[in-house]
C-alpha positions in Angstrom: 0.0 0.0 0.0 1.4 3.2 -0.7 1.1 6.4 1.3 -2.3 7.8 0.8 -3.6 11.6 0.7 -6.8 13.1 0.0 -4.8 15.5 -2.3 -1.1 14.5 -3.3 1.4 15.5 -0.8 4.0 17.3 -3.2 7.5 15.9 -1.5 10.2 15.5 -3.5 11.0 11.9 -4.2 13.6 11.5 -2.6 13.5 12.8 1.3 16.0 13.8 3.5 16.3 14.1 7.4 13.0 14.0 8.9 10.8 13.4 6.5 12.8 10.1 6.1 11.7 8.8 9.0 7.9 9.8 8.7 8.5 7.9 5.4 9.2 5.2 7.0 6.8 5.1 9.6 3.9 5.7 7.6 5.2 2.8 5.0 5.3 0.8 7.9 1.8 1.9 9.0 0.4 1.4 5.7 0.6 -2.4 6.2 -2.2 -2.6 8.8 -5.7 -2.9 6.3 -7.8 -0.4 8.8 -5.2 2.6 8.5 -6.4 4.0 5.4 -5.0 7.0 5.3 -1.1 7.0 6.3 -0.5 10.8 6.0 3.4 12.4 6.2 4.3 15.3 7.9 1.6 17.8 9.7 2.4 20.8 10.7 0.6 22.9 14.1 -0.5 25.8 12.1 -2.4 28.8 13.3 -5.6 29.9 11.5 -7.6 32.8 12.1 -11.5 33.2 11.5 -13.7 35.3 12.4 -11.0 36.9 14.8 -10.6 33.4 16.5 -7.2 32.0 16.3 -7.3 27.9 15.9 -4.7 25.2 15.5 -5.1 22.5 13.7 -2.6 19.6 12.3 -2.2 20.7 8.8 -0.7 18.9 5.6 1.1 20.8 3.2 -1.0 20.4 0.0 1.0 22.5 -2.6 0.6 25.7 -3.6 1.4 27.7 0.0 -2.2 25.6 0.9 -2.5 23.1 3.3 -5.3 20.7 5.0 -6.7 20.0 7.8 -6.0 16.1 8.7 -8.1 15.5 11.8 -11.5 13.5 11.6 -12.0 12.3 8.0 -14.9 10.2 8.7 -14.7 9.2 4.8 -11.5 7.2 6.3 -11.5 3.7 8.4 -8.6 5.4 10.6 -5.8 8.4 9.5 -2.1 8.5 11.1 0.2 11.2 10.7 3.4 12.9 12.0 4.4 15.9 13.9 7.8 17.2 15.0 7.7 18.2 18.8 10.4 20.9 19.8 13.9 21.2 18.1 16.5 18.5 16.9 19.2 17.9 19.1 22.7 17.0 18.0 23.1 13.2 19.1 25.8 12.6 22.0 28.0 10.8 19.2 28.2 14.2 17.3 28.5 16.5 20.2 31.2 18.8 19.6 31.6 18.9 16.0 31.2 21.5 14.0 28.8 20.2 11.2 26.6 17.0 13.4 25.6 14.3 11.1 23.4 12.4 13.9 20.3 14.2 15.3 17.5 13.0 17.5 13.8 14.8 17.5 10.9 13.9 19.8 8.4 12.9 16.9 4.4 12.8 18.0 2.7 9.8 15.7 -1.4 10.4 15.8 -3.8 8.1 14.8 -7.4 8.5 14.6 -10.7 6.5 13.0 -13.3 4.8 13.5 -13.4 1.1 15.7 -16.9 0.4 13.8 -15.4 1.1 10.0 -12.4 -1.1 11.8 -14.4 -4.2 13.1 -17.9 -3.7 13.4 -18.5 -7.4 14.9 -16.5 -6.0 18.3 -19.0 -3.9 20.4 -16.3 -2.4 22.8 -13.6 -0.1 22.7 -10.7 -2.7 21.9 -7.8 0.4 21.2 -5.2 -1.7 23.1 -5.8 -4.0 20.6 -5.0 -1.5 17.8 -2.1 -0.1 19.9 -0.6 -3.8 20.0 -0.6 -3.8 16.6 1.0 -0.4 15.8 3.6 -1.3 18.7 4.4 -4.8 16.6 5.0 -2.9 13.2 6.8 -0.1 14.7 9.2 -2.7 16.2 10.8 -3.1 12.7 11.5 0.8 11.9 14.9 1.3 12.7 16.0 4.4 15.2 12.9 4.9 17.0 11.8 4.6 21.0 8.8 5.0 22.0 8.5 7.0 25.3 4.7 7.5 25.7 1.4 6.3 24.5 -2.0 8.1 25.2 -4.9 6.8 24.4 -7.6 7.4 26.7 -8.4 11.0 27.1 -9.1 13.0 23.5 -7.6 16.4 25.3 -4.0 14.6 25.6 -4.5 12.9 22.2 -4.7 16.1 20.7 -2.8 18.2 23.0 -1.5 20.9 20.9 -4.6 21.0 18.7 -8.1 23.1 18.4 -11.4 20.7 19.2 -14.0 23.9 19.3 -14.4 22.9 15.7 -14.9 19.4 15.9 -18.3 18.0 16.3 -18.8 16.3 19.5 -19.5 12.5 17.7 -16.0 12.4 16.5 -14.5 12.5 20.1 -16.4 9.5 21.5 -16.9 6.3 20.7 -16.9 4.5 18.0 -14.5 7.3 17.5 -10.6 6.5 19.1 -7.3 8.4 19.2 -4.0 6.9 19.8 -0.7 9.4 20.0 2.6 8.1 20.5 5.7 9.8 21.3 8.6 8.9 19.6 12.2 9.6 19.7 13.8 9.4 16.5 17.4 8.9 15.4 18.4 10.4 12.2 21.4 11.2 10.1 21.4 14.4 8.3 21.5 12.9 5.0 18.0 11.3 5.8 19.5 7.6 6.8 17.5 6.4 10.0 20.1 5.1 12.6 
């Protein structure tokens, strides 16, 4: 399965750095049947209407314009990536001038719908989902996972607007699942 879009991300093809590994994720990702959206890279970007400032996980769509990428009930379930904070020079690389190895806290959010998943199940089996995620992240290279939420939508989407969202979409059959990650990369785009 290839990564999916509602509109074609325009990356280059070939990535570097970060967007390496968010490759690589979402590749991974893109081998469980009920993700049906593996999305790359969001960005937390403000938008102002009506005098109201919201942020929302956007996806660069080309053209300066970009998407919003939270609660596409048209999808089973929808994953993307966002950088947290800045890249830090790995402790291998400390002290040069030019460092080739970086690490990056790296948030992975996934969200859907458990009925679209299984609709025989009638109970919230995210663990279950988690389990899986956990078993295909297990062969991407240069990643730890230091936190999973899954329980409260407010943590899920942390950084993120909810006025917006209809109240449906944050209950069930309706999930969210964020991970925190903490990536190792080379500068050239080569996960460690």
């Amino acid at each position: 399965m290839s990564l999916i879009n509602p509109i074609q991300q325009p990356y280059p093809a070939t990535r570097t750095g970060l967007d390496t590994v968010i490759e690589s994720i979402q590749t991974q990702l893109a081998t469980l049947p009920w993700i049906t959206a593996p999305l790359l890279r969001a960005w937390n970007l403000p938008e102002t209407r009506d005098g109201k400032l919201y942020r929302n996980p956007r996806i660069y769509s080309g053209d300066k314009e970009h998407f919003n990428s939270m609660f596409n009930d048209e999808q089973t379930a929808t994953s993307f990536c966002i950088g947290v904070g800045s890249a830090t020079p790995s402790e291998e690389t400390e002290g040069f001038q030019s460092p080739i190895l970086w690490n990056k806290r790296l948030d992975l959010i996934i969200h859907g719908d458990l009925k679209k998943i299984d609709d025989t199940k009638d109970y919230i089996f995210t663990e279950e989902l988690i389990e899986q995620v956990l078993n295909v992240l297990s062969k991407t290279r240069g990643i730890t996972i230091s936190a999973i939420w899954s329980d409260d939508i407010q943590d899920i989407f942390q950084q993120f607007d909810l006025s917006e969202i209809e109240r449906d979409f944050l209950y069930y059959p309706h999930f969210g699942i964020r991970l925190e990650l903490d990536v190792s990369y080379r500068a050239g785009g080569i996960i460690c």
